[in-house]
C-alpha positions as CSV (number, residue, x, y, z in Angstrom):
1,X,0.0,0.0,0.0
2,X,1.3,3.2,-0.9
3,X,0.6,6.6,0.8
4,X,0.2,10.6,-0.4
5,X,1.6,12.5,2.3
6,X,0.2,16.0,1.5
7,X,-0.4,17.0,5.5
8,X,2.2,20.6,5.6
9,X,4.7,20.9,7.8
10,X,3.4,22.3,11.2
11,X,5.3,22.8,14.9
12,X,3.6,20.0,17.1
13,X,2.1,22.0,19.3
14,X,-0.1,23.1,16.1
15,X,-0.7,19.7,14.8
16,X,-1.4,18.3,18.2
17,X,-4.2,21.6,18.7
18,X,-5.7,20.9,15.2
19,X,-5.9,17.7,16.0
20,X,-7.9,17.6,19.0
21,X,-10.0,20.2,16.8
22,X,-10.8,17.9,14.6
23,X,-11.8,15.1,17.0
24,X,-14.1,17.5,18.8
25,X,-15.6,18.7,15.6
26,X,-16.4,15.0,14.9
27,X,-17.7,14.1,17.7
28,X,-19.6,17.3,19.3
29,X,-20.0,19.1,15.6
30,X,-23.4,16.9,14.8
31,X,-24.7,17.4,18.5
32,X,-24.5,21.0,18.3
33,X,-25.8,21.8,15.3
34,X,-28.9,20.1,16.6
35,X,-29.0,21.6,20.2
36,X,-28.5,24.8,18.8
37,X,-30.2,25.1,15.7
38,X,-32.7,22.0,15.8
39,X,-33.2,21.9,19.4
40,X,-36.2,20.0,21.1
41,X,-39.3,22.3,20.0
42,X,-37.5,21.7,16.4
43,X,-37.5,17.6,16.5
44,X,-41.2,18.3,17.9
45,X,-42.1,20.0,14.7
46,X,-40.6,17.4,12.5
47,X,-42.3,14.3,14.1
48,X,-45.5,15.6,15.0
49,X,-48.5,15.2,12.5
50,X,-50.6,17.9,11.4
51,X,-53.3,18.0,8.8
52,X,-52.9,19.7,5.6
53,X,-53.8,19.8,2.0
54,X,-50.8,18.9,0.3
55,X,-50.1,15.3,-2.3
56,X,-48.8,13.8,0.4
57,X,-51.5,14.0,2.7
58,X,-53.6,12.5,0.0
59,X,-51.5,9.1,0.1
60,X,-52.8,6.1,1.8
61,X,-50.3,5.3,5.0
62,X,-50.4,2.3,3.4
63,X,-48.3,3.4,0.4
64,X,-46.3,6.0,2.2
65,X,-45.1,3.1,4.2
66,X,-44.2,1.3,1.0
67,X,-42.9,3.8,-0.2
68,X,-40.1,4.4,3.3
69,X,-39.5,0.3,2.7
70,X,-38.9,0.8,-1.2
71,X,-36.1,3.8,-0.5
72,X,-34.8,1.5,2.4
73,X,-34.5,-1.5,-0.2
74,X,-33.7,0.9,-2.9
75,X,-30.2,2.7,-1.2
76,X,-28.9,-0.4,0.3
77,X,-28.5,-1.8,-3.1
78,X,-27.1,0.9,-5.2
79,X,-24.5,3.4,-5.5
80,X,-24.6,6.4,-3.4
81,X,-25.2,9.1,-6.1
82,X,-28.6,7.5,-6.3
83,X,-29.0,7.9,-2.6
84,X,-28.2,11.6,-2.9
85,X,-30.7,11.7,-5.7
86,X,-33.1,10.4,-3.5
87,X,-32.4,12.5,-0.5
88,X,-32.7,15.7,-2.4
89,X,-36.2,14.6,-3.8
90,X,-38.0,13.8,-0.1
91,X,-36.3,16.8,1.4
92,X,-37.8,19.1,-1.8
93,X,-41.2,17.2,-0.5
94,X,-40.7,18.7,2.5
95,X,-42.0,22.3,0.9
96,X,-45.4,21.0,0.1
97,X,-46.5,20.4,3.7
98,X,-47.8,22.7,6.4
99,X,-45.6,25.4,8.0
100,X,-43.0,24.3,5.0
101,X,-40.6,27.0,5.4
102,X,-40.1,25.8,9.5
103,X,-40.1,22.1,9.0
104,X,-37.3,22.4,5.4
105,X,-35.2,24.7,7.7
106,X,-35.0,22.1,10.7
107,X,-34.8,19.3,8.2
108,X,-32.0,21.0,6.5
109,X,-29.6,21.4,9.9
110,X,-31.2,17.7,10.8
111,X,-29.2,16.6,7.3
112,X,-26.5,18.6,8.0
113,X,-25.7,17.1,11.3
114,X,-26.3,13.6,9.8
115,X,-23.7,13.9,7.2
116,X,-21.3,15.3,9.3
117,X,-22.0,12.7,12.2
118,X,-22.1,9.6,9.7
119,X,-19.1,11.3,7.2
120,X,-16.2,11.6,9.9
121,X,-18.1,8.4,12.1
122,X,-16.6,5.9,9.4
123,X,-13.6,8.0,7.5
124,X,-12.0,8.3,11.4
125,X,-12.0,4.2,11.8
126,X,-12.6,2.7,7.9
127,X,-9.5,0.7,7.6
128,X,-7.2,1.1,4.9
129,X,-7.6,-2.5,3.3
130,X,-11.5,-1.0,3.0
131,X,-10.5,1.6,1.4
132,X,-8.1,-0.2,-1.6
133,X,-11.4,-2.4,-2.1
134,X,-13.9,0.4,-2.2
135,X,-11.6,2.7,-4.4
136,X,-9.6,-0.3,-6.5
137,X,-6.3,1.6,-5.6
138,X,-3.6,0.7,-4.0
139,X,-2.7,4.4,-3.2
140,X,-4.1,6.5,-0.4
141,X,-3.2,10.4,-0.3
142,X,-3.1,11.3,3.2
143,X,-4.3,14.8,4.1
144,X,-4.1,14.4,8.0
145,X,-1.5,12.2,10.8
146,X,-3.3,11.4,13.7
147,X,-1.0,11.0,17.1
148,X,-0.5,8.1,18.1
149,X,-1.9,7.5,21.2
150,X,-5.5,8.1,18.9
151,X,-5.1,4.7,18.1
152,X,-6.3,3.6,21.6
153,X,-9.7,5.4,20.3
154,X,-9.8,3.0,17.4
155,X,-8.7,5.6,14.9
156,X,-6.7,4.9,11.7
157,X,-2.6,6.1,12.0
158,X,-4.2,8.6,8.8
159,X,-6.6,10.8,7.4
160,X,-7.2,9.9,3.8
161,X,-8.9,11.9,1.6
162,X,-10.5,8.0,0.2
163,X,-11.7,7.8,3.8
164,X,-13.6,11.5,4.1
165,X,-14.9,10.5,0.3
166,X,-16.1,6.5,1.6
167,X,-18.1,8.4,5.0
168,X,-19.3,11.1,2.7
169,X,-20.8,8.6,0.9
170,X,-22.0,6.0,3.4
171,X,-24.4,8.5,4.9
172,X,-26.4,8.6,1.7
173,X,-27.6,5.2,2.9
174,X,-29.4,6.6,5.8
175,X,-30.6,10.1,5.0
176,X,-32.9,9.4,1.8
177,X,-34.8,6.6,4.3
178,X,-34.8,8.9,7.6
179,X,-36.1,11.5,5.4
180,X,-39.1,9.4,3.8
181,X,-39.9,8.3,7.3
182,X,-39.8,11.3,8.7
183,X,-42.9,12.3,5.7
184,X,-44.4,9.2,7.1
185,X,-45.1,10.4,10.3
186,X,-46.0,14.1,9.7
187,X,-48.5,13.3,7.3
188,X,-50.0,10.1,9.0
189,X,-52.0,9.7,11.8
190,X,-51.7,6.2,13.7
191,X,-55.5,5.8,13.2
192,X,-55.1,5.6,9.7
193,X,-52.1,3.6,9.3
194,X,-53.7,1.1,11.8
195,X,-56.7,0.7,9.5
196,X,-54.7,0.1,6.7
197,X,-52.4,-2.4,7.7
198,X,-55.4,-3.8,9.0
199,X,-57.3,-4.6,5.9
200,X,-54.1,-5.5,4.1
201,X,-54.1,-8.7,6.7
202,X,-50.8,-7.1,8.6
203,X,-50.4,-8.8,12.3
204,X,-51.9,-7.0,14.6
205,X,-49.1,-7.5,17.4
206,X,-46.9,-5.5,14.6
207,X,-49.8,-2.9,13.5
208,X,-50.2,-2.1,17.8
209,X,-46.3,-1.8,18.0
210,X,-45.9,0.8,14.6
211,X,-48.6,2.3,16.3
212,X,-47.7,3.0,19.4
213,X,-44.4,4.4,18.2
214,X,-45.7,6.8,16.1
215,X,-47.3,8.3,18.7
216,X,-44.7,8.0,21.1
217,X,-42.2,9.5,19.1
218,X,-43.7,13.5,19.2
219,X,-44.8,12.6,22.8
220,X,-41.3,12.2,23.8
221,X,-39.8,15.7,22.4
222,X,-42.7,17.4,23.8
223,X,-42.2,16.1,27.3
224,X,-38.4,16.6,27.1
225,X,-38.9,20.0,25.7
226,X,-41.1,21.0,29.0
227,X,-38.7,19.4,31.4
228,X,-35.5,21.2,30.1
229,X,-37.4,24.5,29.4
230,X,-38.7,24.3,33.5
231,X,-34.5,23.3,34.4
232,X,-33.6,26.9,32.4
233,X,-36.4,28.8,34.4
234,X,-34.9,27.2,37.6
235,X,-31.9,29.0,36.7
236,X,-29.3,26.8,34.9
237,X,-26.7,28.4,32.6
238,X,-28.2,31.6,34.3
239,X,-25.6,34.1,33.7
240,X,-23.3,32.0,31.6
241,X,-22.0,33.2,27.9
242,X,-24.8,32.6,25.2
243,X,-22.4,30.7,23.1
244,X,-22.6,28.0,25.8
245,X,-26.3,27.9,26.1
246,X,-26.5,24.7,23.9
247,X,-24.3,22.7,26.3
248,X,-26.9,24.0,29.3
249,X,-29.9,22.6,27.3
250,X,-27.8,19.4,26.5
251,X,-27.3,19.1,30.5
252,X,-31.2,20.1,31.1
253,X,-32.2,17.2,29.0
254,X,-29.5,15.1,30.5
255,X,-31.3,15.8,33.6
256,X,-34.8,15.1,32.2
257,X,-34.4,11.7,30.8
258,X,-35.8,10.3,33.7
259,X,-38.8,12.4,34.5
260,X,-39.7,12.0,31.0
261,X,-39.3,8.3,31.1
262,X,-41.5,8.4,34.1
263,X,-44.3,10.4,32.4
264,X,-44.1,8.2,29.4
265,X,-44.1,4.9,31.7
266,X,-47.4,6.4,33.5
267,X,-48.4,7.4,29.9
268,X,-48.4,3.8,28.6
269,X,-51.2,2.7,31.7
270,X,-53.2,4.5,30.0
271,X,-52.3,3.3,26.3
272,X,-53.2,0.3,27.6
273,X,-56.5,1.0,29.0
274,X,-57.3,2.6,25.9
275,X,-56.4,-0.1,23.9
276,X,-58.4,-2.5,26.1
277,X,-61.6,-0.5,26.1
278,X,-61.6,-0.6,22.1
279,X,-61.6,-4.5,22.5
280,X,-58.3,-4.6,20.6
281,X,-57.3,-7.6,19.4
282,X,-60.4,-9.2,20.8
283,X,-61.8,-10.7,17.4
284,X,-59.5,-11.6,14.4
285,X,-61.1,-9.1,12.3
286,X,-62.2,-4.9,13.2
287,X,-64.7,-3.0,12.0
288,X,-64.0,0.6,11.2
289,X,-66.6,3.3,10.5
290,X,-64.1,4.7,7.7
291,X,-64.1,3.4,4.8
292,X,-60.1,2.7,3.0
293,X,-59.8,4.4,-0.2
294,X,-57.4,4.6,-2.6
295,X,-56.5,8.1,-4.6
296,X,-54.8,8.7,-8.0
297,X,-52.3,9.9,-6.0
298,X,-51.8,6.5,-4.7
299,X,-51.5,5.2,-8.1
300,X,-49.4,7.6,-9.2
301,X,-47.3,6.7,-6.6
302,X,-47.0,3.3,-7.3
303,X,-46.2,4.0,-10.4
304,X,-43.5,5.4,-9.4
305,X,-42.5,2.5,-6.7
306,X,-42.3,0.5,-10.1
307,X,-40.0,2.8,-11.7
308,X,-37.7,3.0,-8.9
309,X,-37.4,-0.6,-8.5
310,X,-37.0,-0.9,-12.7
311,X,-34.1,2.0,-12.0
312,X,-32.4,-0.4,-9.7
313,X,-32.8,-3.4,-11.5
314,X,-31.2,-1.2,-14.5
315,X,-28.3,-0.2,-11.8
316,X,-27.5,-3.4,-11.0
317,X,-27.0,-4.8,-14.8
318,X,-24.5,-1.9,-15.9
319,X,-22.4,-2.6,-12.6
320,X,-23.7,0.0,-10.2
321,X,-25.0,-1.9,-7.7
322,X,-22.7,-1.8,-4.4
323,X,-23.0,-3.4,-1.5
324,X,-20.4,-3.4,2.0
325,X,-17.8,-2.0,1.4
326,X,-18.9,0.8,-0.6
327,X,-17.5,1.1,-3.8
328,X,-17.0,4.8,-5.1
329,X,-15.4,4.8,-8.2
C-alpha cells in the first residue's frame, strides 16, 4: 500500500491543537448543530402530524409506508449518487406540507448534522484495506496524521482523503430513508395507518407496536422540551456566555431523561386502558366506521414504486450496484 503524504509541515504544538480540533468537531460538531439550531421544540415539529392539503397528505399510510420500505431497499443496493438523488427529492417534498418554510429549515440542519456525524463516524476508523477495495487503488493520499496515542480510540494512524470520500458517501444510505420516514409520520395519523395495515391482513401485534411508536415518538420531544425548558427557568446556565447555552440545554435534557421516562411509563397505563376499552385484538377481524380508499395519487405513486425498482434493477445490470464496502469509483 502506498501513501500521499500532503499534511504541511506544522510545529507540534499546532498539529497536536488541530488535531484535537478535529476530533471535537467530529464528535460534538453533529450534537451542536442540533441543540442549537434544531433543538427539542424543532424535533417536535418534525415528528409531529398535522393536517394539511398537500399530495402527500392525500396518500394512503399504506403506500407511504411502501414507499419508506422501497427507499430502504432501494439505497442499500445501489451506489450512493442514487441515494443523494433520492435524498434531495423527499427533502424538496418537505415544501409542500404545512408550516414548509419551518419544517425544510430544521430538516435542512437535521441533514447537516447527519452527514457530518455519519461522514467523519466511518472516515475516522474505515481501515485502509477497505479503502483499496472500495476505491480499487492501492494508493491513499493522506491529508491528516493522527498521534498516536488516537489509536487507543480505534482511529486509523491517517486521514485519507479516500476515507472522508467512503463516510461522505455512506451517509447517503441513511438520509434518503430517515427523510421518507420522517414524511411518514408528519402526514400520517396512527389511526389511519392502523386501518390500513389492518385490511391489508398485517399482524396486529406488529400494526399495535408501529402504532404505538408513532405516537410516542412526538410525545417524547414534547415532554423533554417541558422538562429542560422548567431546568432553564430554575436558573441553569443563568448568567453563563450565550455561546454555551446549547451545552446547558444538553445538561437540562440530560437531567430530564428520567422524569420524561416516568411520564411516558405512566403514559403507557393509559395506552393500555385505551387499547383494552376498544376491545383490541379481541376478534380476528375490526370493524372501522371509515371506509379505506385509494386516490390517484396513490397510483401515481406506485407507479412510481415501479420505476424505482426498474431504475435499480437497471443499476444493478450496468455494474452500479454496491454493496459493504462501498464502492466509489
Amino acid at each position: 500500500m502506498n501513501f500521499v503524504f500532503q499534511q504541511p509541515n506544522l510545529p507540534p504544538l499546532v498539529e497536536l491543537a488541530i488535531s484535537w480540533f478535529i476530533f471535537l468537531f467530529g464528535a460534538t460538531g453533529p450534537i451542536v448543530i442540533i441543540l442549537a439550531f434544531v433543538g427539542i421544540r424543532g424535533f417536535l415539529h418534525i415528528t409531529r402530524f398535522e393536517s394539511g392539503e398537500g399530495i402527500l397528505y392525500k396518500l394512503s399510510p399504506l403506500t407511504k409506508l411502501i414507499i419508506v420500505i422501497s427507499t430502504t431497499v432501494a439505497v442499500s443496493l445501489t451506489i450512493w449518487w442514487f441515494g443523494a438523488i433520492l435524498t434531495l427529492v423527499f427533502w424538496s417534498l418537505f415544501f409542500t406540507l404545512n408550516e414548509a418554510k419551518r419544517k425544510v429549515l430544521y430538516v435542512s440542519y437535521l441533514l447537516l448534522s447527519s452527514i457530518l456525524g455519519v461522514s467523519t463516524g466511518f472516515a475516522f476508523y474505515t481501515p485502509y484495506s477497505v479503502l483499496q477495495m472500495a476505491f480499487n487503488t492501492n494508493t491513499l493520499n493522506v491529508i491528516w496524521v493522527w498521534p498516536s496515542y488516537f489509536s487507543f480510540a480505534g482511529y486509523e494512524p491517517y486521514l485519507t482523503l479516500q476515507a472522508l470520500y467512503y463516510g461522505f458517501q455512506i451517509t447517503f444510505r441513511f438520509t434518503a430513508p430517515m427523510l421518507a420516514g420522517l414524511l411518514l409520520i408528519l402526514t400520517t395519523t396512527p389511526s389511519d395507518l392502523m386501518r390500513y395495515l389492518a385490511k391489508v391482513k398485517f399482524p396486529l401485534p406488529f400494526i399495535f407496536a408501529l402504532t404505538v411508536a408513532m405516537r410516542t415518538v412526538p410525545r417524547i420531544f414534547d415532554t423533554l422540551d417541558t422538562v429542560v425548558k422548567l431546568q432553564l427557568m430554575r436558573g441553569l446556565g443563568y448568567g453563563k456566555p450565550s455561546f454555551l447555552r446549547p451545552f446547558y440545554v444538553l445538561i437540562a435534557g440530560l437531567y430530564g431523561l428520567v422524569p420524561t421516562l416516568i411520564f411516558l411509563m405512566k403514559g403507557a397505563k393509559y395506552t393500555a386502558i385505551a387499547a383494552d376499552t376498544r376491545a383490541f385484538n379481541s376478534t380476528p377481524r375490526r370493524t372501522y366506521m371509515k371506509e379505506v380508499k385509494y386516490t390517484k395519487a396513490d397510483y401515481v405513486a406506485w407507479g412510481l414504486i415501479v420505476v424505482l425498482f426498474v431504475t435499480v434493477a437497471l443499476l444493478l445490470a450496468f455494474g452500479y450496484g454496491r454493496g459493504i464496502p462501498y464502492v466509489g469509483y
